[in-house]
PLY file of the C-alpha trace (Angstrom):
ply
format ascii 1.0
element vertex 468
property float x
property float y
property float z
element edge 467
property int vertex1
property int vertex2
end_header
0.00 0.00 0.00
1.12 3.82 -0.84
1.76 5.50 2.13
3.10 8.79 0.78
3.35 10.88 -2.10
5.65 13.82 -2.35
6.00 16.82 -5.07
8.13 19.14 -5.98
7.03 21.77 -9.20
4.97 19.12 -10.38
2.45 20.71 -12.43
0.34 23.59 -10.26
1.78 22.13 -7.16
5.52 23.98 -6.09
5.35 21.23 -2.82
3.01 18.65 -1.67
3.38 16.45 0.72
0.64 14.35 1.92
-0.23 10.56 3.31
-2.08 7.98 1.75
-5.05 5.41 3.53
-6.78 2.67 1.98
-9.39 4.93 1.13
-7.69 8.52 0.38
-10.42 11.46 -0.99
-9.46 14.31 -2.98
-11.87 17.18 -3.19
-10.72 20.85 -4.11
-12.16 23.50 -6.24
-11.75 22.90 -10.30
-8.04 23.08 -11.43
-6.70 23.22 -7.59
-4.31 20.12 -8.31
-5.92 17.36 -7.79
-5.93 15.44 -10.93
-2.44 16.22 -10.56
-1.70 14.20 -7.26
-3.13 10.65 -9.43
-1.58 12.08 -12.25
1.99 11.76 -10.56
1.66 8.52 -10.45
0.71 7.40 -14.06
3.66 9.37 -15.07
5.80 7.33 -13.31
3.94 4.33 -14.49
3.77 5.37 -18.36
7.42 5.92 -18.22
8.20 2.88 -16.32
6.25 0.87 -18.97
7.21 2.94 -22.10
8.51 1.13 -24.87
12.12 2.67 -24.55
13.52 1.83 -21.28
15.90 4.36 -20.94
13.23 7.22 -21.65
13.65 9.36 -18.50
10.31 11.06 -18.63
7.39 9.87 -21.09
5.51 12.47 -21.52
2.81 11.10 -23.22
0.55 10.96 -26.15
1.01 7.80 -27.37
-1.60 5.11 -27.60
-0.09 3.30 -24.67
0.14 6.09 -22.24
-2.30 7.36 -19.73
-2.13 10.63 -20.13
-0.28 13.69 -22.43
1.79 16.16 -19.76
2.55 18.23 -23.29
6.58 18.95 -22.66
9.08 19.66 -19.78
7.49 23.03 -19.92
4.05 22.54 -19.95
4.91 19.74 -16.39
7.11 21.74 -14.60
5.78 24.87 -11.89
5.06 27.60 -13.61
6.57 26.59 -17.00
10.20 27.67 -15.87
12.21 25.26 -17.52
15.29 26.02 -15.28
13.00 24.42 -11.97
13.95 20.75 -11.58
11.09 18.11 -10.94
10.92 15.75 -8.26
8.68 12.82 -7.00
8.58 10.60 -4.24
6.69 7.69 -2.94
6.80 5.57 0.30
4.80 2.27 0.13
4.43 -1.23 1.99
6.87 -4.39 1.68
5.11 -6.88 1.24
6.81 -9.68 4.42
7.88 -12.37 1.51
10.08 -9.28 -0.01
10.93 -7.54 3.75
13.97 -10.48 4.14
15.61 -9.57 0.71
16.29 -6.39 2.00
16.66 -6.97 5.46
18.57 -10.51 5.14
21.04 -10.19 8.25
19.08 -7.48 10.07
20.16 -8.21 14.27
18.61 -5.18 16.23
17.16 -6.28 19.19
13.70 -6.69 18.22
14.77 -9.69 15.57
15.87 -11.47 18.96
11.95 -11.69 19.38
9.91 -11.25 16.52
10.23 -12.04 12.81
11.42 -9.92 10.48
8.12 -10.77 8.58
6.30 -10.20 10.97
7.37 -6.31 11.47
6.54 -3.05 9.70
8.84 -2.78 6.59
8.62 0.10 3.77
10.25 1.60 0.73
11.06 5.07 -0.06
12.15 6.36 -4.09
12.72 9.74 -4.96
13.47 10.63 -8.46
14.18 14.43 -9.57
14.70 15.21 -13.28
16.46 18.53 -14.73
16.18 20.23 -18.13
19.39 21.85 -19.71
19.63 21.49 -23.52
18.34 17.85 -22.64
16.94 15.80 -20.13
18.08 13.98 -17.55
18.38 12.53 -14.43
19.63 14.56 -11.32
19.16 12.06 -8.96
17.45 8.88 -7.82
17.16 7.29 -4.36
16.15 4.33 -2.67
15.75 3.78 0.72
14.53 0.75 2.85
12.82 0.85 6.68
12.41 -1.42 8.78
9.85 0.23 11.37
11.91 2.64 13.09
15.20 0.91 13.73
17.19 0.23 10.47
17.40 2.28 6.86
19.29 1.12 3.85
19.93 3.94 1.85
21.00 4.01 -1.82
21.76 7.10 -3.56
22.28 8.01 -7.08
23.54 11.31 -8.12
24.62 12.91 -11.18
27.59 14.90 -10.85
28.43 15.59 -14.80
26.95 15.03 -17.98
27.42 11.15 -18.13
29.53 10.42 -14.61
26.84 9.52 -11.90
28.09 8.23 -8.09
26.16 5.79 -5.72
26.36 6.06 -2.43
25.30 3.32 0.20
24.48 3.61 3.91
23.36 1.79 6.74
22.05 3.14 9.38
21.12 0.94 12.36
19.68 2.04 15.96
22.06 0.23 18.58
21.47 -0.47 22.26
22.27 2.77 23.41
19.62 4.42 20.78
21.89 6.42 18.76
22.70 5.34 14.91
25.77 3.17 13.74
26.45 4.79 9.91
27.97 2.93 7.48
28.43 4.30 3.96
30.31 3.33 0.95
31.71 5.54 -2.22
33.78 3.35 -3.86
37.54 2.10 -3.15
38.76 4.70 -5.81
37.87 7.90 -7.49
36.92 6.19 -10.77
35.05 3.60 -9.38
32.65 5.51 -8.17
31.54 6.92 -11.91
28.93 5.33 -12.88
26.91 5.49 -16.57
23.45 7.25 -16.36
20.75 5.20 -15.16
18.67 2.66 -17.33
15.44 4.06 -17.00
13.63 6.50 -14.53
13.66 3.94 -11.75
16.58 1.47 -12.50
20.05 1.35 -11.11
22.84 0.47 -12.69
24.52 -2.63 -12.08
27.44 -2.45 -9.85
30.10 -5.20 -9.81
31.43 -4.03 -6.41
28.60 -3.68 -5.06
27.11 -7.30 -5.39
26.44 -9.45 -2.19
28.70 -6.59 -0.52
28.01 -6.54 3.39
27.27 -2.98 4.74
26.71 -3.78 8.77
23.52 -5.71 8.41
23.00 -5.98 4.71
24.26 -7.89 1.58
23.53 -5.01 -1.19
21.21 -5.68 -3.92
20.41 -2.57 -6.12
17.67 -4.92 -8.26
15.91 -5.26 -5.38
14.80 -2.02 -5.50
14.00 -1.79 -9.57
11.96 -4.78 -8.65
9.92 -3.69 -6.29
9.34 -0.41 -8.03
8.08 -2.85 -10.88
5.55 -4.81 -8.69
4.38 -1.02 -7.43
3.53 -0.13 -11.49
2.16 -3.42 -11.83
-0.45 -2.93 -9.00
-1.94 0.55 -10.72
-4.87 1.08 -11.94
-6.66 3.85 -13.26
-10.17 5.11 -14.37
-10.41 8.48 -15.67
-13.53 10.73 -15.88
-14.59 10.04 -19.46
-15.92 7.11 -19.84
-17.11 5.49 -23.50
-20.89 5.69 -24.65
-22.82 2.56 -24.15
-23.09 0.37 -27.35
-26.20 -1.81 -28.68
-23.48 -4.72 -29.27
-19.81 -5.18 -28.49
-17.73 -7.66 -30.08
-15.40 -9.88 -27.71
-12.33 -11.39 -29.78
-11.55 -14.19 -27.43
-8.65 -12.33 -25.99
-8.76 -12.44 -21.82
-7.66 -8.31 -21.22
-4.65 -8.30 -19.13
-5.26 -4.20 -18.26
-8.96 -5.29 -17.05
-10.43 -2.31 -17.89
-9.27 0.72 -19.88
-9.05 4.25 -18.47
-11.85 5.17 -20.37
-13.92 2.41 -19.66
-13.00 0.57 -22.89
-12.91 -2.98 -22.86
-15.35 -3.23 -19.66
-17.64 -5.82 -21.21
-14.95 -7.90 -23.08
-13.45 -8.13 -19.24
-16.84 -9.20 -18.40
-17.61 -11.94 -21.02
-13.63 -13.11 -20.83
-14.39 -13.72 -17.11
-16.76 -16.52 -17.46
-13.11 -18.68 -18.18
-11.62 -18.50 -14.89
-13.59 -16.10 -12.73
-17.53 -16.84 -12.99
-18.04 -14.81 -9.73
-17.09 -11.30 -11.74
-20.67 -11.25 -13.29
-22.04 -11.85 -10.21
-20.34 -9.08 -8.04
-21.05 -6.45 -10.43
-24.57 -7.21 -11.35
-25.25 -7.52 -7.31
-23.76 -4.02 -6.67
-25.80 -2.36 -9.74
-28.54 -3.67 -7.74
-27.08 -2.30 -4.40
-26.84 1.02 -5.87
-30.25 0.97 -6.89
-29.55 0.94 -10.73
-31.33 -1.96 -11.97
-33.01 -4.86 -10.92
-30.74 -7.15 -12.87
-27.88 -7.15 -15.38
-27.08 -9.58 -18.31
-25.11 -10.26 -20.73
-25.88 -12.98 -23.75
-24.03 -13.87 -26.84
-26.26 -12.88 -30.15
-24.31 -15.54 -32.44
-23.66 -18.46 -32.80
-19.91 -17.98 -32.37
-19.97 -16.06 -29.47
-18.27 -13.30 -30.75
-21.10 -10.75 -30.57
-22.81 -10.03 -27.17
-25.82 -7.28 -26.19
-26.15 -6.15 -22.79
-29.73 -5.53 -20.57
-30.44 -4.50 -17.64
-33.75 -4.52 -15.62
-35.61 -1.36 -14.13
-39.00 -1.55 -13.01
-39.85 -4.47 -14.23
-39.08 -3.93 -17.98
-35.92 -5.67 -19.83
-34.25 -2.69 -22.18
-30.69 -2.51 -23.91
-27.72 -0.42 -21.87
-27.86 1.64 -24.52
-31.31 2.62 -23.80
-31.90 3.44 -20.37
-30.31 6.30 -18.18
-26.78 7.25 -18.65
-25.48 6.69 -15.21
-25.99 2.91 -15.37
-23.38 2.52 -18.43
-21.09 4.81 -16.86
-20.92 3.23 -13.36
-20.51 -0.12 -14.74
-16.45 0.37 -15.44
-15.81 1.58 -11.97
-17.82 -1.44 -10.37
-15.80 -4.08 -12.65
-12.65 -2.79 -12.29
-13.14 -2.89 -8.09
-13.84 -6.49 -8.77
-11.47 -7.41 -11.69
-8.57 -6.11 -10.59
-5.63 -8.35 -8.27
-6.20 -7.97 -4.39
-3.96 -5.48 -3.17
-4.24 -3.29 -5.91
-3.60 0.48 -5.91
-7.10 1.79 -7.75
-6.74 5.96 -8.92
-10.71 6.79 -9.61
-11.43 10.35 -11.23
-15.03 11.34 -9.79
-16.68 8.01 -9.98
-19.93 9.58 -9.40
-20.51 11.19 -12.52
-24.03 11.10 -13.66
-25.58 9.33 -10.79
-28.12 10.66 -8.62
-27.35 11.44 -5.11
-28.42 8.22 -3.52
-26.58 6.25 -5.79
-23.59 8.50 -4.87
-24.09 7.82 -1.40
-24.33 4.03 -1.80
-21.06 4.58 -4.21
-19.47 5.52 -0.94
-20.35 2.05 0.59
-18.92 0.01 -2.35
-15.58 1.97 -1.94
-15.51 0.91 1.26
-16.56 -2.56 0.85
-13.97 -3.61 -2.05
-11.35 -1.49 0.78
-11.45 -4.24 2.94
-13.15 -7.33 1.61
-10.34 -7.06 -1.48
-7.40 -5.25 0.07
-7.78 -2.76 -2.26
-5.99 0.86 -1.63
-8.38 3.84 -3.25
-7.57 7.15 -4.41
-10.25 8.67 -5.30
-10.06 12.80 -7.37
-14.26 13.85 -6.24
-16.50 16.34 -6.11
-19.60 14.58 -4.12
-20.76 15.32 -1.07
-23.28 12.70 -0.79
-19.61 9.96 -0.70
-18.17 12.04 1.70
-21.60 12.50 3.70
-22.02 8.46 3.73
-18.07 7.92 4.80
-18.98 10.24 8.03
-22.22 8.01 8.82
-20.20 4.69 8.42
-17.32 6.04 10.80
-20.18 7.61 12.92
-21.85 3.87 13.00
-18.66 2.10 13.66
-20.21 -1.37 12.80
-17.10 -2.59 11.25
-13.81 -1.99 12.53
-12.74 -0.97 9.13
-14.60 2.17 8.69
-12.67 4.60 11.22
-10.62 7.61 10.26
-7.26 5.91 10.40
-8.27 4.23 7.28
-10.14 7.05 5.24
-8.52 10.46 4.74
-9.86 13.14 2.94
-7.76 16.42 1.51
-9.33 19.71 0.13
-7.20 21.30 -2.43
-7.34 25.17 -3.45
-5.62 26.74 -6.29
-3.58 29.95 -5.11
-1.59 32.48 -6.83
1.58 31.12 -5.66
0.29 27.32 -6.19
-2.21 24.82 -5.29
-2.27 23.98 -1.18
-3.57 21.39 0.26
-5.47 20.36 3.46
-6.25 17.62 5.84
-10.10 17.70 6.54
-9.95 16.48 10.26
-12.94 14.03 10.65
-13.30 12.49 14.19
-14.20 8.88 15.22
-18.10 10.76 15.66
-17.91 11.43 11.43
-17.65 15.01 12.96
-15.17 17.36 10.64
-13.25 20.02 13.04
-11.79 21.94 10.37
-14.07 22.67 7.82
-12.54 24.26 4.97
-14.13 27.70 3.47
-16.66 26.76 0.44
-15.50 22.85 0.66
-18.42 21.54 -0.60
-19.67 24.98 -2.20
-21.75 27.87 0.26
-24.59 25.63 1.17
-24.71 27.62 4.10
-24.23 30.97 2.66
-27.46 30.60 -0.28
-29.62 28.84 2.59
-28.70 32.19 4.73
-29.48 34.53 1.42
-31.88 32.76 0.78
-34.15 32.99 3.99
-32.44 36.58 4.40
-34.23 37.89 0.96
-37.34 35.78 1.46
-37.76 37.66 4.75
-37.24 41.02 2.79
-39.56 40.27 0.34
-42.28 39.15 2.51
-41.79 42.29 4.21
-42.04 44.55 1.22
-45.04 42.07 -0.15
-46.91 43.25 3.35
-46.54 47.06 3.22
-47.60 47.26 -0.33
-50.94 45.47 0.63
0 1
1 2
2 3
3 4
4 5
5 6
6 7
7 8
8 9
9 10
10 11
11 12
12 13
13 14
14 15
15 16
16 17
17 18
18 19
19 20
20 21
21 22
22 23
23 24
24 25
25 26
26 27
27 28
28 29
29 30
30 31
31 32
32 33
33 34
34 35
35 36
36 37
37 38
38 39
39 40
40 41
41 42
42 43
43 44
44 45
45 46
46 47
47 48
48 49
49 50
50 51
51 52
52 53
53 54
54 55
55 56
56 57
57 58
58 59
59 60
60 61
61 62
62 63
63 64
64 65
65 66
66 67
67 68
68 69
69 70
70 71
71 72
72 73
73 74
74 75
75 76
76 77
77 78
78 79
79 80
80 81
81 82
82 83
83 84
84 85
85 86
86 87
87 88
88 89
89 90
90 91
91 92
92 93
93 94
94 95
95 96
96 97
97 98
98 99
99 100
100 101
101 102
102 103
103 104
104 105
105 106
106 107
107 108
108 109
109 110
110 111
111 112
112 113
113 114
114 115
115 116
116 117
117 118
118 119
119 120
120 121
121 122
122 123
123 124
124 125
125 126
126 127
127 128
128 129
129 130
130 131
131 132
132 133
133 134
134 135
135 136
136 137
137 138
138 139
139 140
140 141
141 142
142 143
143 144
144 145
145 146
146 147
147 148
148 149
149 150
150 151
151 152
152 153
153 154
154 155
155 156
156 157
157 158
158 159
159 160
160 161
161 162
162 163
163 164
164 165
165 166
166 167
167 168
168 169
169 170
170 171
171 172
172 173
173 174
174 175
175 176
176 177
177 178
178 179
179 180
180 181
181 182
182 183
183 184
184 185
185 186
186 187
187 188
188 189
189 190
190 191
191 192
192 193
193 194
194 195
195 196
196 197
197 198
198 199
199 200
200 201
201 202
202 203
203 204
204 205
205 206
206 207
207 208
208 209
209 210
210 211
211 212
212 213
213 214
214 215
215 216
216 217
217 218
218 219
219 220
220 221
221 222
222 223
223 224
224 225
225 226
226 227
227 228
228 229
229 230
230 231
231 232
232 233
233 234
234 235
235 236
236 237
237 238
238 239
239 240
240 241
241 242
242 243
243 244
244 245
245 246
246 247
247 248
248 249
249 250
250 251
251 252
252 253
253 254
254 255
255 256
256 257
257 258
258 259
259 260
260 261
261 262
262 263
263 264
264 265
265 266
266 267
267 268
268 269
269 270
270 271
271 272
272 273
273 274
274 275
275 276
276 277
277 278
278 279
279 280
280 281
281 282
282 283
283 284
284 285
285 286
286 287
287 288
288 289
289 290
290 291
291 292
292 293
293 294
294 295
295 296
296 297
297 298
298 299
299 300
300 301
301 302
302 303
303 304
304 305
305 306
306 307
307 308
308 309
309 310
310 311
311 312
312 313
313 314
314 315
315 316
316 317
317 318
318 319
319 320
320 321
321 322
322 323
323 324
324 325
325 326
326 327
327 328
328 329
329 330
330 331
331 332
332 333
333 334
334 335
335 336
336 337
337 338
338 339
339 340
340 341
341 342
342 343
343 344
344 345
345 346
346 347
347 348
348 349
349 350
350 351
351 352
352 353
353 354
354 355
355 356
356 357
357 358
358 359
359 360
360 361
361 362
362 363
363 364
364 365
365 366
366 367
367 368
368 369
369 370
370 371
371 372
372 373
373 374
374 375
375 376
376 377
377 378
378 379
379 380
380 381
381 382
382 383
383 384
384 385
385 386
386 387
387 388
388 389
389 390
390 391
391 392
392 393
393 394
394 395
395 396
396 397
397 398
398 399
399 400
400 401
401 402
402 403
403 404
404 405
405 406
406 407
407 408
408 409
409 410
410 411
411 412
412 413
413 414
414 415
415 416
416 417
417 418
418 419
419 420
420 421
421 422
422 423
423 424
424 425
425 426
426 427
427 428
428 429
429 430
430 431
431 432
432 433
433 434
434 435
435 436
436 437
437 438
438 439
439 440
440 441
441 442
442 443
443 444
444 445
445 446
446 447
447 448
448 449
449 450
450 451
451 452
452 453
453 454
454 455
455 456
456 457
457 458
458 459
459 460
460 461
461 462
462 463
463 464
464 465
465 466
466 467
């Protein structure tokens, strides 16, 4: 699971630091940033999984990529193409992967626990610079094992194509102060190093190789790999999601991306499912009846070959195409298959979900987010403007019928756009569903037109009286 995401002249944000949940909200007034915040992320992914490895930034546009950031310019804080970028991310080790890092680990706490067994993360920090062309300033790894050890590996450019590493271990002893151990090489030349291989690869050091730094046997790969498994546990839904469609053709092909950003390929997931995952139908047609959509939810083949299916749903009794009943049905449908097609575990990026439902709807939205949260070990991030999700979050907290739904496990940010660039801010809510902070016009001036709204009836009234 994320735990943090920092940036640094990323788009409208000069600095952002903030932590991530299982179930992370991002509300804000229009262009305020957050879009950017999930955006971050598919960056990192797109370039990760662009065709050229050792593209440093992919900026998009292809038919592969997520998103189009435009240029350096058009990314970077106020379009000053002198202002490096930088990105960060701390997330969970898994415990099978907490022993490759931590191999030989001895504090005192190993004596008496397993190292699997204890709170393990990983830290990366890339920042990129632009100067004729770009490249890579510097890129860091580090690993944590709760609050005792940190393996530290540092990358850092130093001249056009001559780039040191730098390893350290730092380890809490018995009398609470930190044993260092670092490493830069047994010469000068050694410790030049080609660029790196791609935005989150480093290179492969000889010397370095089942080294021993105090506690550790150094393996750089370790950390490319995770990085991979991190990309590989994405997903993303934008905002704009396809039209319904009287018939879709499925090609036999099982979709290894589930569902598209767009929405695309959300039935072909759902007919390809009846191979190995017959339950898939059944979750999603169950919570487009929880929501109140439809009644039921079905999807036939119309040939013989199975290559051509329609989809119906049921409302009120009466059996129509997708294509002809209310939009909000078709455009729900991707978000509910992707919370149940994707792996457990999975880190899910959601861009206002609630688009074209009604209210309730929304508010029973809110409970599926929190059901697929813990049933499926999913981690949400979810870019919103509803108030009737946030409203139902409070209630469930309020309720505390599940030991899930508590404010340790949901947070929710407000973003504002300001002339010097977007801020951001926690919205406090307590274990009551109570919010202590709330932020001017979060949700809009509900309060202000209901004042201005009694204010001028009064006034009218008034004036309606002494003319009669």
């Amino acid at each position: 699971m994320l735990r943090k995401i920092i940036l640094e002249n990323f788009k409208n944000w000069k600095a952002l630091e903030i932590d991530l949940t299982p179930v992370t909200l991002l509300f804000g007034t229009n262009s305020a940033g957050k879009t950017g915040v999930l955006q971050s992320l598919l960056l990192l992914k797109q370039t990760a999984r662009g065709i050229d490895p050792k593209q440093h930034l992919n900026f998009g546009g292809g038919d592969r990529d997520f998103t189009d950031f435009g240029s350096y310019q058009d990314l970077v804080f106020g379009h000053n193409n002198s202002t490096p970028i930088r990105l960060g991310l701390t997330w969970d080790i898994s415990p099978h992967k907490t022993t490759l890092f931590f191999p030989l680990a001895h504090s005192s706490a190993a004596k008496t626990d397993s190292i699997e067994q204890r709170k393990a993360s990983l830290s990366y920090e890339i920042t990129w610079k632009l100067d004729n062309d770009l490249y890579i300033e510097q890129l860091n790894y580090s690993a944590h094992l709760q609050d005792e050890i940190e393996l530290s590996v540092q990358f850092h450019r130093v001249e056009d194509e001559k780039y040191t590493l730098e390893v350290s271990d730092s380890i809490m002893n018995e009398d609470g102060e930190d044993e260092h151990i670092a490493d830069e090489g047994d010469s000068q030349d050694e410790r030049y190093l080609g660029p790196p291989g791609s935005c989150y690869r480093i290179p492969f050091v000889p010397r370095l190789r089942g080294r021993a730094f105090g506690s550790f046997k150094v393996e750089p790969v370790y950390f490319s790999f995770a990085f991979d498994e991190l990309m590989d546990e994405i997903y993303y839904l934008g905002p704009l999601r396809q039209y319904p469609k009287r018939y879709y053709q499925w090609t036999g092909e099982k979709k290894s991306q589930v569902v598209e950003p767009d929405g695309a390929d959300t039935i072909p997931t759902l007919v390809s499912s009846e191979r190995d995952d017959k339950s898939l139908q059944t979750d999603v047609a169950q919570w487009l009846g929880n929501l109140e959509l439809v009644e039921a939810f079905k999807i036939k083949a119309t040939d013989r070959n199975k290559r051509f299916y329609e989809v119906s749903v049921k409302i009120d009794g009466i059996e129509s195409a997708l294509v002809d009943v209310g939009f909000g049905v078709s455009q729900v449908l991707p978000v509910v298959t992707l919370l149940f097609s994707v792996p457990q575990g999975s880190v899910v990026l959601l861009e206002q979900p609630e688009l074209h439902l009604h209210p309730n709807a929304q508010s029973l939205l809110a409970d599926l987010l929190l059901h697929v949260a813990e049933a499926r070990k999913l981690q949400l991030i979810v870019e919103s403007h509803s108030e009737h999700i946030l409203r139902r979050l409070q209630r469930r907290i309020a309720e505390a019928e599940t030991e899930f739904a508590r404010p340790e496990n949901i947070k929710t940010y407000f973003c504002e756009s300001r002339k010097g660039g977007s801020t951001i801010s926690e919205v406090e809510v307590d274990r009551f569903g109570q919010i202590s902070n709330w932020p001017e016009k979060f949700l809009g001036d509900i309060g202000g037109d209901m004042h201005s709204m009694v204010k001028a009836a009064l006034a009218r009234r008034r004036t309606e009286l002494e003319n009669a």
